[in-house]
Each structure stands twice: as structure tokens, then as C-alpha cells.
N, C-alpha and C positions, 0 to 999 in steps of 0.2 A: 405533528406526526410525520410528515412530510421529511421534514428536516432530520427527522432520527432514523428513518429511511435512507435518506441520503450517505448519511454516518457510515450506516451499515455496509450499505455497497459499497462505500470506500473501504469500510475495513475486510470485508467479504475480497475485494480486489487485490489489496494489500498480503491479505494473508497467500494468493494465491501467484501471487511475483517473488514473495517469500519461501515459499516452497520448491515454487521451482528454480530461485537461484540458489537455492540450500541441496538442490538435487544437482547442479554444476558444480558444487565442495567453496562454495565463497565463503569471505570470510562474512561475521558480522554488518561491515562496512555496505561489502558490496551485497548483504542482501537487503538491509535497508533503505538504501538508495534505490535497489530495482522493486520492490517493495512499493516506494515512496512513486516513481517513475509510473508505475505500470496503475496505483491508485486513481493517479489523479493527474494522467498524461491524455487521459481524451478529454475531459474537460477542458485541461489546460490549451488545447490545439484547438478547439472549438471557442474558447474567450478569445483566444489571439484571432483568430480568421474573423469572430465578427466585429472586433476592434474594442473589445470588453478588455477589463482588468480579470485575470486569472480570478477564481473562486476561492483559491485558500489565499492570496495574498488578504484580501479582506477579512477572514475567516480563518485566522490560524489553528483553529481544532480540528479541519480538518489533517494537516500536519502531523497534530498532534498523535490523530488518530491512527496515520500512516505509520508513525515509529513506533507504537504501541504491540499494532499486530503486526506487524512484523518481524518486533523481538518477541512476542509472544507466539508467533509460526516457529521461528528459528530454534528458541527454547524446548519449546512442546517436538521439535525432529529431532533434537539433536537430545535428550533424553528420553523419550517416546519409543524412538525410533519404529516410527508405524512406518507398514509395509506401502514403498511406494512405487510408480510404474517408474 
């Protein structure tokens, strides 16, 4: 349970670095990558400082889950076009 929790908040994250680089006019690329960055960049900075291996390197679904919602944020704006601040 824990674990599909986790999922969530990363895709919950993801969708919301998606958004808001889809609200600076990037392309595809660069919203997935800030997508991908913003998912699973405090984790990642918290495995380095305590001397851990990153969490998705072991765990590539998190990954997974980062390009997912992302192109699926990107998608859903870019014919949606829900009203955004």
C-alpha cells in the first residue's frame, strides 16, 4: 500500500512540473524532463546527502511513472486546454 502511495506522489508531482512547464510553451522534451526533475529531484538529493543509491535507479517504474504523467499532463493541456493561472 505504501508503495502505490509513493507511485502516486510521484505521479501527482510529475503531473504538476508538467503543467507548469507547458505553461512556459516547452516543447514535449522539455516538459518531461521537468516533469521527470521535479518528480523525483527531492528524493534524489536526499539518497545522495545520505550516501544511498538514488530510489528510481533500483526501481525503474518510478521512471516509468514520471514519463507517463507527464505526457499525459502535456496531452490533457494541450487539447483540454483547461483554464490555467
Amino acid at each position: 500500500m505504501i508503495y502505490v502511495l509513493d507511485l502516486l506522489g510521484v505521479a501527482i508531482f510529475a503531473i504538476t512540473g508538467a503543467i507548469t512547464a507547458g505553461q512556459k510553451k516547452m516543447d514535449i522534451f522539455g516538459v518531461i524532463v521537468v516533469a521527470t526533475v521535479t518528480a523525483v529531484g527531492g528524493g534524489t538529493t536526499r539518497d545522495l546527502v545520505l550516501g544511498m543509491r538514488p530510489f528510481w535507479v533500483s526501481d525503474p517504474l518510478y521512471i516509468a511513472v514520471c514519463l507517463f504523467a507527464g505526457l499525459g499532463a502535456f496531452i490533457y493541456v494541450y487539447f483540454a486546454k483547461p483554464p490555467l493561472r
